[in-house]
C-alpha positions as CSV (number, residue, x, y, z in Angstrom):
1,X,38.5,109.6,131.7
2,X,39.1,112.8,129.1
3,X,36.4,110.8,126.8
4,X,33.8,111.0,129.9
5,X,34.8,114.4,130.3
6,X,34.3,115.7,127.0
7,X,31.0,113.7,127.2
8,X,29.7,115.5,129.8
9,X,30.9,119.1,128.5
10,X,28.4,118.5,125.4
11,X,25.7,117.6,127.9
12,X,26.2,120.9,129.6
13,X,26.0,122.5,126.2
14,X,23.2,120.6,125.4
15,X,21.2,122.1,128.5
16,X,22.2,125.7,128.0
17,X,21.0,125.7,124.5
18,X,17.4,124.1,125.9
19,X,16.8,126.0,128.8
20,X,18.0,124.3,131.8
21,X,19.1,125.8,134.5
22,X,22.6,125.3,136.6
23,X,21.4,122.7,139.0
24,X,19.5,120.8,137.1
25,X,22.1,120.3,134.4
26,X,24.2,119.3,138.1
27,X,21.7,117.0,138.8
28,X,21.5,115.4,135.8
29,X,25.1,114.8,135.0
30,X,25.3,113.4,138.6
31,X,22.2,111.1,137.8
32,X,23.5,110.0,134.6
33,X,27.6,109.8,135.9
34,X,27.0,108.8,139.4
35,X,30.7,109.4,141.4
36,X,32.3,110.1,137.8
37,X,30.3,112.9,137.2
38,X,32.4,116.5,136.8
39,X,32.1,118.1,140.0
40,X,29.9,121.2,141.1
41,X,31.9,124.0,140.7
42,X,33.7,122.9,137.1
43,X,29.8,122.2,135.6
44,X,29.3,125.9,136.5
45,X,32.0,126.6,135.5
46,X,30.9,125.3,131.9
47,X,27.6,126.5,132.2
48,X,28.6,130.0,132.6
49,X,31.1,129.6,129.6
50,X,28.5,127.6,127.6
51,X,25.8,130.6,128.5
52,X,28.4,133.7,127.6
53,X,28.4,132.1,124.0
54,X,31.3,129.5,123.9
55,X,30.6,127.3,121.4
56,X,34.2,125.5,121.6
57,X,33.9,122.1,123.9
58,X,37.4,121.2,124.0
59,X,39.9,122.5,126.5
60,X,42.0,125.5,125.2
61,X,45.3,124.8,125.2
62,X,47.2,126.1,128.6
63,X,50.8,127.4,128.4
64,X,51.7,125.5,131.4
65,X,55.1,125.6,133.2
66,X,57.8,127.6,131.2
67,X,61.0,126.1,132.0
68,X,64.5,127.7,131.9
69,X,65.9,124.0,132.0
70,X,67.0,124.2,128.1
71,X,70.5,122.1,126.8
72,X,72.0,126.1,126.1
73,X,71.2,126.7,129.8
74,X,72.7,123.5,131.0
75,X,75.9,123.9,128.8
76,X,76.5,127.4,129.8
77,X,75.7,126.2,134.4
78,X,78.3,123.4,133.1
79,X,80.7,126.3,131.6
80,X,80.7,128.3,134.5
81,X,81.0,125.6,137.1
82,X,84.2,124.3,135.4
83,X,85.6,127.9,135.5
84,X,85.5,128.2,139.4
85,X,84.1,125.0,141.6
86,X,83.4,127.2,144.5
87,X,80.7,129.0,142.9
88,X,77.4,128.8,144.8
89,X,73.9,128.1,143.8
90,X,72.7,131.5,144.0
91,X,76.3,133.4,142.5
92,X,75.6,130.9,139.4
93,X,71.8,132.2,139.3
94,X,73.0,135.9,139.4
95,X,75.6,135.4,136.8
96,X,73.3,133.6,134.4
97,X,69.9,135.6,135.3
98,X,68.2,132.7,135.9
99,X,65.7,131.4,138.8
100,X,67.8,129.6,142.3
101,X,65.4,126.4,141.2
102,X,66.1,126.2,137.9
103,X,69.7,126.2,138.0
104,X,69.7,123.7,141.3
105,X,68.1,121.5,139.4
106,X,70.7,121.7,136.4
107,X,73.5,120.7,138.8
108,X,71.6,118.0,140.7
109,X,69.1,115.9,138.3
110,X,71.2,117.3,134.8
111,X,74.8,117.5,135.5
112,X,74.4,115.0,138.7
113,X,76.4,117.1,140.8
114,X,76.3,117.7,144.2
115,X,78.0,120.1,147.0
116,X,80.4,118.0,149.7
117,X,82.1,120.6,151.4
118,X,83.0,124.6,152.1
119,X,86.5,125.6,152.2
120,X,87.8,125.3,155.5
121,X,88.5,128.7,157.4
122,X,91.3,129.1,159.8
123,X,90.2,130.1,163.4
124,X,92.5,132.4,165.6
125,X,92.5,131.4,168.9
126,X,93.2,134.4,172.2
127,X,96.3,133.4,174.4
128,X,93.4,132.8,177.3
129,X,92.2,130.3,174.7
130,X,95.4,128.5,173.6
131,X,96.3,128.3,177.3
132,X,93.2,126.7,178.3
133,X,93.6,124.2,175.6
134,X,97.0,123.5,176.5
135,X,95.5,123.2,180.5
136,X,92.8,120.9,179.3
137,X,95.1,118.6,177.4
138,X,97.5,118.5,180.0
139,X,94.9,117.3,182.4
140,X,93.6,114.4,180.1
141,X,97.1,113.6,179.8
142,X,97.4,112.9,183.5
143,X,94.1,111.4,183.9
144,X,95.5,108.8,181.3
145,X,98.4,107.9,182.8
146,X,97.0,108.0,186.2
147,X,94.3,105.5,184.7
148,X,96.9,102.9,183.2
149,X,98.9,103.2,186.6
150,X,95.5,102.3,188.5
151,X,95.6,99.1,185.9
152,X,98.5,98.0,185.9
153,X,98.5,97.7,189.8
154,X,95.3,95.3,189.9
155,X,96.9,93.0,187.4
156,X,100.1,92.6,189.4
């Protein structure tokens, strides 16, 4: 696939350096590749480069992704997350200057941890509230025993 590539780069050059213009260089890779032939825009692409004086038909190399996901990074979400387990995602970001994403993945794909549960926080309930409980449980309560009454007197 790259060989076919580089292939068709040095036709491209080929076609600057004797005069052809854009679309016929086009046509001509597409005549000669078929459906494996580079598509429109990136033989124009080339053709502009190849016309501006490149002279290079290799790719330059591309930084890529730069990744925070290093073993000092990872030791030091590890550290942290030891010290106190109810740090969140984001606290540990802030703390360590480093991206939400980065340090998610840390805990999840590098340390294989995961979040189960919040603390739980107490709820305080009005006196309307707690009486209306107490009102709706003593209902059920009846209902119950009114229910296992009604049962026992068919089986009898």
């Amino acid at each position: 696939m790259e060989e076919r590539k580089f292939e068709q780069r040095c036709a491209i050059k080929f076609c600057v350096k004797i005069g052809e213009t854009g679309i016929e260089t086009f046509n001509k890779l597409k005549q000669a590749y078929g459906e494996h032939a580079l598509s429109r825009s990136q033989v124009f692409k080339w053709y502009k480069a190849f016309s501006e004086g490149r002279e290079s038909i290799k790719h330059e190399p591309r930084s890529g992704r730069s990744t925070s996901k290093t073993d000092n990074n990872v030791e030091l979400v590890r550290a942290l997350v030891r010290s106190d387990l109810r740090l969140t995602v984001r606290m540990i970001a802030s703390e360590l200057n480093l991206n939400h994403t980065t340090v998610h993945q840390i805990l999840t794909e590098e340390l294989a941890m995961n979040k189960l549960c919040a603390k739980f926080v107490s709820k305080n309930l009005t006196i309307e509230q707690k009486d209306n409980r107490k009102d709706v449980c003593l209902h059920l309560l009846e209902w119950i025993q009114t229910d296992k009454l009604l049962e026992e007197c068919d089986y009898r």
